[in-house]
DRENFI-883463 format. One record per residue (C-alpha): residue in one letter; x, z, y; residue number from 1. Coordinates in steps of 0.5 Angstrom, whole numbers, always signed. Layout:
N
- a; X; Z; Y; NUM
...
***
This chain:
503
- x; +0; +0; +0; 1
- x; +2; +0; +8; 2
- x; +5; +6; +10; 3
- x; +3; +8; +16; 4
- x; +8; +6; +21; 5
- x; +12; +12; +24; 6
- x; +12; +14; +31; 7
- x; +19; +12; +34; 8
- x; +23; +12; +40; 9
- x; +23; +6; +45; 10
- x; +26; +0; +43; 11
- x; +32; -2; +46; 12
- x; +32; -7; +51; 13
- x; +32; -14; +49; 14
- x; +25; -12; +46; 15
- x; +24; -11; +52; 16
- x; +18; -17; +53; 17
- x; +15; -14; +48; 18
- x; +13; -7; +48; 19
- x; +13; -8; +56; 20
- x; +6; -12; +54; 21
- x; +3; -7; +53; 22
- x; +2; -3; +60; 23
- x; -2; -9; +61; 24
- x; -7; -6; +56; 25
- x; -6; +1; +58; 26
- x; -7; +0; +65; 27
- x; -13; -4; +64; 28
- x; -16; +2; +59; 29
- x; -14; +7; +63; 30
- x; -15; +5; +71; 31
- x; -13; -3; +72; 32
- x; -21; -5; +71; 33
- x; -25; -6; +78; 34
- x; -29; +0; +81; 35
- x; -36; +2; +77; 36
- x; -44; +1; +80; 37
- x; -46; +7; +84; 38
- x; -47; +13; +79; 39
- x; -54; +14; +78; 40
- x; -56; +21; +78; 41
- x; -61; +21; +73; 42
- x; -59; +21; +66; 43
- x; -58; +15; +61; 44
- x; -56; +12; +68; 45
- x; -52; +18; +70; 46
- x; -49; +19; +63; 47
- x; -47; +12; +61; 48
- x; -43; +11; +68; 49
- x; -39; +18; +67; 50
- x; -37; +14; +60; 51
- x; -35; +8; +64; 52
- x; -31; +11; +69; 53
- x; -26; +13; +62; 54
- x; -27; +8; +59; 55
- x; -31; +9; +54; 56
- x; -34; +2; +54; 57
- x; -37; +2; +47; 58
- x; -40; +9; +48; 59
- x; -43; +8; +55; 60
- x; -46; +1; +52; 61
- x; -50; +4; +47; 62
- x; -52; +10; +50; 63
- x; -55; +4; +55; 64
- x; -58; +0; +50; 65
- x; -61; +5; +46; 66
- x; -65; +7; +53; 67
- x; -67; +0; +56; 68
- x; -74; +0; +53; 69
- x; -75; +7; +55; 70
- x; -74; +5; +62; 71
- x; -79; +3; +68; 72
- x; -78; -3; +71; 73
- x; -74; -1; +77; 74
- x; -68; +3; +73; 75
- x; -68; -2; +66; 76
- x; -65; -8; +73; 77
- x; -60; -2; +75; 78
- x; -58; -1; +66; 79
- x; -58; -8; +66; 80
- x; -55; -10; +71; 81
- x; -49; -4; +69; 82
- x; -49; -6; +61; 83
- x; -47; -13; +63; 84
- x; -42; -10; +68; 85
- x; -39; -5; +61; 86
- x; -39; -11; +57; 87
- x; -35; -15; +63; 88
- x; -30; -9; +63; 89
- x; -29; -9; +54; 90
- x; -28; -17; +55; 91
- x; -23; -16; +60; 92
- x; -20; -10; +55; 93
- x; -20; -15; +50; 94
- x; -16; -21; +52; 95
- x; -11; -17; +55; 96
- x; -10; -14; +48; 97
- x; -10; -21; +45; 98
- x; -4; -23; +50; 99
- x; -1; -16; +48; 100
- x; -2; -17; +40; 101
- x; +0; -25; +42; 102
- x; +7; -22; +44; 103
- x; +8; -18; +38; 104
- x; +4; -21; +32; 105
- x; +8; -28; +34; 106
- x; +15; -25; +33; 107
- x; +13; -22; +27; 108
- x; +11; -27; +24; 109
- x; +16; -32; +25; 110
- x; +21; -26; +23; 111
- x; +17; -26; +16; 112
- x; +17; -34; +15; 113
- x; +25; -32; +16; 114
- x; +25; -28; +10; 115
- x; +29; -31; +4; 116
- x; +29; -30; -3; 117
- x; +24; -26; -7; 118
- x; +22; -22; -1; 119
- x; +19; -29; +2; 120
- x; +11; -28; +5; 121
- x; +7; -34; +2; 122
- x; +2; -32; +7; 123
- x; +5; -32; +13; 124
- x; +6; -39; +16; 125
- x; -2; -39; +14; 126
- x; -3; -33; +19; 127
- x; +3; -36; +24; 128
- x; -1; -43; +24; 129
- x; -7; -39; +26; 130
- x; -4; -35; +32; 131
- x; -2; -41; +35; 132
- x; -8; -44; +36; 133
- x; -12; -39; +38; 134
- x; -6; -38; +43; 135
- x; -7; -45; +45; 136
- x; -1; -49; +42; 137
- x; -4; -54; +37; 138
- x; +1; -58; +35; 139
- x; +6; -53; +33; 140
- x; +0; -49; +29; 141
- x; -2; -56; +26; 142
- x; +5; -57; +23; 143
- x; +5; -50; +20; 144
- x; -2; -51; +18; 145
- x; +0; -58; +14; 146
- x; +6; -54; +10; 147
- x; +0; -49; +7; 148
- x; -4; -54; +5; 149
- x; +2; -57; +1; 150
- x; +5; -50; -2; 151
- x; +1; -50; -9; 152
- x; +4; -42; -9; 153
- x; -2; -41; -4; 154
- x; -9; -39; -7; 155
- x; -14; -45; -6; 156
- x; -18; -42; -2; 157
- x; -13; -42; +3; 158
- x; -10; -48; +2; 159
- x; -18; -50; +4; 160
- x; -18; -46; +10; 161
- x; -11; -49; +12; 162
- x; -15; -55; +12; 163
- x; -20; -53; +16; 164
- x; -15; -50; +22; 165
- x; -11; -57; +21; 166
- x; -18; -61; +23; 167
- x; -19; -55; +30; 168
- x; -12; -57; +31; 169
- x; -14; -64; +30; 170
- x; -20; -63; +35; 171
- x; -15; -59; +40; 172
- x; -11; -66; +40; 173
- x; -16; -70; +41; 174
- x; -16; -74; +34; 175
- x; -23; -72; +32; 176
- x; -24; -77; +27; 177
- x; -19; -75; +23; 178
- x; -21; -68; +25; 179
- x; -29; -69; +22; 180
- x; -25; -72; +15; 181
- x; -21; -66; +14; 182
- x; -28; -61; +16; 183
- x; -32; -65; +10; 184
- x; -27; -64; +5; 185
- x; -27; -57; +6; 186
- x; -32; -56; +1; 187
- x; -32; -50; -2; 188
- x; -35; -51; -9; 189
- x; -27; -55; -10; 190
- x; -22; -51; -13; 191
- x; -25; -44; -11; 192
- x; -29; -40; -17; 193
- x; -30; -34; -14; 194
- x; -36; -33; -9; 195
- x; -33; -29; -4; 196
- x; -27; -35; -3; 197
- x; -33; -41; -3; 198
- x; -37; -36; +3; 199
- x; -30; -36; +6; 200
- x; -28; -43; +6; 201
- x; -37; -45; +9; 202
- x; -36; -40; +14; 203
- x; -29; -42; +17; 204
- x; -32; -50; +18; 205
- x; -38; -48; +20; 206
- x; -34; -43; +25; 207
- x; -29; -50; +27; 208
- x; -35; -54; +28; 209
- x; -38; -49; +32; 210
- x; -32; -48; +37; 211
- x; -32; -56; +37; 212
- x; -39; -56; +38; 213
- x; -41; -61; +33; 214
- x; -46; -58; +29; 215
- x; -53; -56; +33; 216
- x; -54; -49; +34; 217
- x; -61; -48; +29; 218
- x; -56; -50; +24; 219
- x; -50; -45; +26; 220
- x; -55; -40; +26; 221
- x; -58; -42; +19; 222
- x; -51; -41; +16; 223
- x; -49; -35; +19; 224
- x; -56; -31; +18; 225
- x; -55; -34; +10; 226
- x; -48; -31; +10; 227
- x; -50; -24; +14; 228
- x; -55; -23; +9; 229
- x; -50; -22; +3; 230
- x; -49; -15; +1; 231
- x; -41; -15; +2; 232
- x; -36; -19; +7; 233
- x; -29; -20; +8; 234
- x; -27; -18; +15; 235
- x; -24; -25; +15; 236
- x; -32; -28; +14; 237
- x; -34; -22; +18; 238
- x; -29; -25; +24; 239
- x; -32; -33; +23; 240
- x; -40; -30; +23; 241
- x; -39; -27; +30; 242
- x; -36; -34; +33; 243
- x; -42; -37; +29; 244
- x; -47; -33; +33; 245
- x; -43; -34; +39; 246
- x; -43; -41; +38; 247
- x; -50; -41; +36; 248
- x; -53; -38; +43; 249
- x; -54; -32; +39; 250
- x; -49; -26; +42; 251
- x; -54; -20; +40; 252
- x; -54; -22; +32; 253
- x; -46; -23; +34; 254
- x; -45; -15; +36; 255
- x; -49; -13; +30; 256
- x; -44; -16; +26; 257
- x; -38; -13; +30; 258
- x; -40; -6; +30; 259
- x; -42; -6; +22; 260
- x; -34; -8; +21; 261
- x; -28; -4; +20; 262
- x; -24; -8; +26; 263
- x; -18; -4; +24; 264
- x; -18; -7; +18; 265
- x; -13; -12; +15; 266
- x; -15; -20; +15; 267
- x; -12; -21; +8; 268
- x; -6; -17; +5; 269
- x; -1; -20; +1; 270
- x; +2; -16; -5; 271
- x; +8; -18; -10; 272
- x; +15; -16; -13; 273
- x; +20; -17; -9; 274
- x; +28; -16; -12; 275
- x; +29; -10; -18; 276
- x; +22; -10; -19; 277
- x; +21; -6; -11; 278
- x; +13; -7; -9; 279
- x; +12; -10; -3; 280
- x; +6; -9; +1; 281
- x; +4; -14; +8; 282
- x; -2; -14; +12; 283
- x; -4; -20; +15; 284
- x; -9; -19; +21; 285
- x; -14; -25; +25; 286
- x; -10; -26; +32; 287
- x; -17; -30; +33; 288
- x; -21; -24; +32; 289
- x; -18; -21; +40; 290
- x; -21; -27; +44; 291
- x; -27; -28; +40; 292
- x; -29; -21; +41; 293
- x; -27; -23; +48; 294
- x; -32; -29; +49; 295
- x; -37; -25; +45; 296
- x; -37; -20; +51; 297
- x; -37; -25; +56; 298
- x; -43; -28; +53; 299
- x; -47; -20; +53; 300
- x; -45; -19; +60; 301
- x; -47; -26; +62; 302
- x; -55; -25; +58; 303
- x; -55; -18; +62; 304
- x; -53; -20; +68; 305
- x; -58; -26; +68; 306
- x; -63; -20; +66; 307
- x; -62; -16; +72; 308
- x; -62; -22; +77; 309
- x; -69; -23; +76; 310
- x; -70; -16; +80; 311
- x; -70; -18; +88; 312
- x; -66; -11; +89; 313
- x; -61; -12; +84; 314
- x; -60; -19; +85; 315
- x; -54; -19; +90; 316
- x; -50; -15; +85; 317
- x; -51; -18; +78; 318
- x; -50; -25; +82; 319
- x; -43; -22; +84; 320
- x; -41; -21; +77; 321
- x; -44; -26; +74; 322
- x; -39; -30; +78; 323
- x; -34; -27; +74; 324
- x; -38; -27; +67; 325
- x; -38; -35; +67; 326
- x; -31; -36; +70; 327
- x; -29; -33; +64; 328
- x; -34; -37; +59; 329
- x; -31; -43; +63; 330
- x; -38; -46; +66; 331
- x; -34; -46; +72; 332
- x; -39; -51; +76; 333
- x; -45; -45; +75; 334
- x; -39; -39; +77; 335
- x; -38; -43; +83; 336
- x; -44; -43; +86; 337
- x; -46; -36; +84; 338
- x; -39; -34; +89; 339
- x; -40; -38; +95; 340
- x; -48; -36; +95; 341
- x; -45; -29; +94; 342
- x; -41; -30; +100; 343
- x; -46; -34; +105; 344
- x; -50; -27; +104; 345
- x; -49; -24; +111; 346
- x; -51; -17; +109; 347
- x; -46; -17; +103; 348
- x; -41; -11; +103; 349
- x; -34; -15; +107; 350
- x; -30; -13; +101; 351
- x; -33; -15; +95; 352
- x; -35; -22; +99; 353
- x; -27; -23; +100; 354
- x; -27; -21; +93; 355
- x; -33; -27; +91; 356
- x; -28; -32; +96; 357
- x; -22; -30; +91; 358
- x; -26; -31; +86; 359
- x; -28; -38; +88; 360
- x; -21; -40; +89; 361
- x; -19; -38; +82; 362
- x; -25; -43; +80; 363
- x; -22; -48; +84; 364
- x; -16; -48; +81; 365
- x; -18; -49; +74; 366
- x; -23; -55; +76; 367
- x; -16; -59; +78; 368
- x; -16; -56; +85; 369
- x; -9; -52; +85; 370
- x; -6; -54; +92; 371
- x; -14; -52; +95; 372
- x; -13; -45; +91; 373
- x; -7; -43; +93; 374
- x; -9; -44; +101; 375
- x; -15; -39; +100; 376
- x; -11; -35; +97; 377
- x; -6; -34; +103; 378
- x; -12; -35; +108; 379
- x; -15; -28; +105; 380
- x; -9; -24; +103; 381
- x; -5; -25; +111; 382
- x; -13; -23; +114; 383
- x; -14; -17; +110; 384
- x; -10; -9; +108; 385
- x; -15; -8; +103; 386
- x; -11; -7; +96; 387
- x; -18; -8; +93; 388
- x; -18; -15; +95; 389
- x; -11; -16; +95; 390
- x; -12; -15; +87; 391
- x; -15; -19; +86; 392
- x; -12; -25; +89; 393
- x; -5; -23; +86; 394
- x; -9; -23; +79; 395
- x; -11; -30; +81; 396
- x; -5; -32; +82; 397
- x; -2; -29; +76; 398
- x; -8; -32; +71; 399
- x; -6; -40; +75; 400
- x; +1; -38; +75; 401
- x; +2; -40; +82; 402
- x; +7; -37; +87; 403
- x; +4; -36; +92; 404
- x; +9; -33; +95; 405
- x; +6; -31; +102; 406
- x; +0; -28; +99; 407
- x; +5; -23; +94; 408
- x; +10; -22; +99; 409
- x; +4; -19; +103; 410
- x; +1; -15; +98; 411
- x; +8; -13; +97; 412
- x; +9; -9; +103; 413
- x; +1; -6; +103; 414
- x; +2; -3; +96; 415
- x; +8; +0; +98; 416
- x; +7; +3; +104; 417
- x; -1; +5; +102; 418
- x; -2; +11; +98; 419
- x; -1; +10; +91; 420
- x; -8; +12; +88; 421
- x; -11; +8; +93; 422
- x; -6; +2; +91; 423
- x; -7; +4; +84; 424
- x; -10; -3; +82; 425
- x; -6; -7; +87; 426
- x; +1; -5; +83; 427
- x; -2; -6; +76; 428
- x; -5; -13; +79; 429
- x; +3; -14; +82; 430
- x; +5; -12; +75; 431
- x; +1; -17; +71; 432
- x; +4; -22; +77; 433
- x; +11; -20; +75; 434
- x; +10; -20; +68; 435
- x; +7; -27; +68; 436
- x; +13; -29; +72; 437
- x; +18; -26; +66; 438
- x; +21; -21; +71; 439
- x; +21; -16; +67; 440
- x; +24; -11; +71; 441
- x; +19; -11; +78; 442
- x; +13; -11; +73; 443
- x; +15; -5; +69; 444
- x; +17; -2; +77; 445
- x; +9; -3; +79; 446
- x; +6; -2; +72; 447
- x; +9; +5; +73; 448
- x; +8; +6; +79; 449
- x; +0; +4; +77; 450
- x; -2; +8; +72; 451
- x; -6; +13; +73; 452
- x; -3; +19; +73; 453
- x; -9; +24; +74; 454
- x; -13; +23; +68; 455
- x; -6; +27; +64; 456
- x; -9; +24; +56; 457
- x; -4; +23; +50; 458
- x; -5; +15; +53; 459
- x; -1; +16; +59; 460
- x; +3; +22; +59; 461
- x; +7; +18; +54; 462
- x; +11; +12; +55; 463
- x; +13; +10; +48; 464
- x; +10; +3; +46; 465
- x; +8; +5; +39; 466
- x; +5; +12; +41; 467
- x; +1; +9; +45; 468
- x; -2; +5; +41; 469
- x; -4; +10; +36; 470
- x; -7; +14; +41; 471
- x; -11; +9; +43; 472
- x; -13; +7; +36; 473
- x; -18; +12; +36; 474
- x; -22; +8; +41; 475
- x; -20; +1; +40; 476
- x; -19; +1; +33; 477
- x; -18; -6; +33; 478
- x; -10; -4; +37; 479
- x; -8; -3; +29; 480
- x; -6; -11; +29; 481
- x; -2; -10; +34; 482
- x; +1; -3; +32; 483
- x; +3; -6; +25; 484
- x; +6; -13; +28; 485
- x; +11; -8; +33; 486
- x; +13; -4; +27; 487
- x; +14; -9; +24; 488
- x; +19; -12; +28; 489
- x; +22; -6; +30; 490
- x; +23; -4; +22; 491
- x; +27; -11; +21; 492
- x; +30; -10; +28; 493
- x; +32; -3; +29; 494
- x; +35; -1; +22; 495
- x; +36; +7; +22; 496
- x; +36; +13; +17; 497
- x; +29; +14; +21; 498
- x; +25; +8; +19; 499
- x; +18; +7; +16; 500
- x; +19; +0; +14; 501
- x; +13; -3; +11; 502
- x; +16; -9; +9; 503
***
């Protein structure tokens, strides 16, 4: 079995890029998200603010869910409008942890397909394959996907799933033709005996062909209510189930199939005997799992928000967030035009309405506008001293990667000169900025100096990569990728007396 992984002292520093990943993850777990709704005086409004405000975001959800019908008309719009806002915040939390677990899980990985003799993982070029593409690099995961298909060591059903990740990397690269004939090879009855393996290899083309949006959404959701209704799934089927749903416009049966898995389980873990008879042990998770959790949230906050736009007084708000909500699902021309109505609002607040107009700038910039773009964004940041403002324009340009080097140099001297729990979410937007840019020491700098040092919990009084996730673990199990992906490395890496190595 994989042992736990031991809690060690930090890597040294040309691991640097790696453990740095994860103060992203904690300064958007522990203070890096945007201010919360008003808190409401009155219970469960009251009650499931109190746990946003810590981050509790799956706690705060249901509490709001499982009052919702209870509600008159009035506050059912505020626990709308503040439920979508959760779900925002748990999308937010999630994609940094896929960067986070991107940063470990692909250096891992290569360091296992590395390996030679006895020792060598069979499985690993699968999960390497699979990472790449959900990261966005098809040609490289294609490559990778093409020698598991070929290994006739792999298990069929695997082979057959190879197959499938070969067509989505197909499709990324525009060869849809090809793509469709890999997709209806897949056919599960080919090679595979067992049923969890035929459900696995149904489900896993249903999923590609759902992401391509090949296949109409009563025929996704017919799929999947099929599959849902078997008594046992393996995590892998339950990951495939949730972006079925998703991509099946059904976001709520997405959710039920979420919570019902253990996400601190292993994908698939591969056992075998290694030189003298030792027992290796090595646990495989989905990278994909991370950003299709993400988009499901996004999908959630979306329906909320939509919800809460129907009530004339909630209205301004839930068309703020859902600006974000649907710049973040990729409806971009939607996002836009809930941005610039927002700001044309006379009696919106003048910070969120700067914030609305670095909002729509980053909209630009992913419809092709970047020199427009990085205009707006030099335009708010020289007329404004609000850190909350200047955060997020650091945060766009930190997601477009563009310089802006006027805007950062003077967000830079108003997060020095400001007081830092004030600046708080500024220095973790310059951290995220520095990161990106690769300079590692300016983004450690400002991350330290972001992190929330009133709440004294075991997260942040302790700055070492691993034990930070461990902490975190019993709130967000599905870090457990993550931690084992570190361990793993460090173990390989790091030989000493005091290693646990789970390889």
């Amino acid at each position: 079995m994989t042992r736990r992984p031991a809690r060690r002292r930090p890597p040294s520093a040309r691991r640097l890029p790696l453990w740095l990943a994860c103060w992203v993850v904690i300064a958007l777990a522990a203070g890096g998200g945007t201010g919360a709704p008003a808190r409401g005086a009155e219970d469960p409004l009251g009650a499931a603010t109190k746990l946003y405000e810590k981050r509790r975001y799956e706690q705060a959800a249901r509490v709001l869910e499982d009052a919702l019908d209870r509600l008159d008309a009035a506050r059912r719009a505020q626990a709308q409008l503040l439920l979508g806002t959760i779900y925002l915040r748990n999308a937010d939390l999630h994609e940094a942890l896929a960067r986070t677990a991107a940063a470990a899980e692909l250096d891992y990985l290569g360091k296992l397909l590395k390996t030679g003799g006895e020792g060598r993982s069979r499985y690993a070029r699968l999960y390497l394959a699979e990472a790449l593409l959900a990261r966005g690099n098809a040609r490289e995961a294609g490559r990778l996907f093409e020698r598991v298909r070929a290994d006739a060591g792999v298990e069929s059903r695997y082979r057959a799933i190879a197959g499938i990740g070969l067509g989505s990397a197909l499709w990324a690269q525009r060869d849809t033709a090809r793509a469709r004939g890999l997709w209806a090879e897949a056919v599960p009855a080919s090679g595979v005996r067992d049923r969890g393996g035929a459900a696995e290899i149904a489900l896993a083309r249903s999923a590609a062909q759902g992401r391509a949006r090949g296949v109409d959404a009563k025929s996704l959701a017919r799929v999947a209510d099929d599959a849902a209704a078997a008594r046992e799934l393996s995590p892998r089927g339950r990951r495939y189930l949730v972006e079925i749903y998703v991509a099946a416009g059904a976001p709520d049966r997405a959710l039920v199939v979420a919570r019902a898995a253990d996400p601190g389980a292993p994908s698939y873990v591969e056992r075998f005997k290694a030189a003298k008879g030792t027992s290796k042990s090595i646990a495989f998770y989905d990278l994909a799992l991370l950003t299709d959790l993400a988009q499901l949230y996004r999908e959630l906050a979306r329906r909320r928000l939509e919800q809460a736009a129907a009530d004339a007084r909630m209205k301004p708000s839930a068309e703020y967030y859902l600006a974000e909500a649907l710049g973040g699902l990729g409806e971009y021309g939607e996002a836009l035009a809930f941005a610039q109505a927002f700001v044309a609002r006379p009696q919106a607040p003048a910070q969120y309405r700067e914030r609305a107009r670095a909002r729509a700038a980053l909209i630009a910039h992913r419809q092709g506008r970047s020199a427009e773009a990085e205009s707006a964004w030099t335009a708010i940041a020289e007329q404004t001293s609000d850190p909350e403002v200047l955060a997020d324009v650091v945060l766009g340009c930190a997601d477009a990667q563009a310089k802006c080097a006027r805007a950062l140099a003077h967000a830079g001297q108003v997060a020095e000169a400001g007081d830092g729990r004030r600046a708080q979410r500024l220095n973790f937007a310059l951290g995220r900025y520095h990161l990106v840019r690769k300079d590692y020491a300016r983004a450690i700098a400002y991350m330290e100096t972001g992190r929330d040092k009133s709440n004294k919990n075991k997260i942040e009084a302790n700055s070492e990569g691993l034990e930070i996730f461990f902490e975190m673990s019993g709130e967000f199990p599905v870090v457990r990728q993550i931690q084992e992906a570190m361990q793993g490395v460090y173990s390989m890496e790091q030989r000493s007396a005091g290693d646990v190595r789970i390889l």
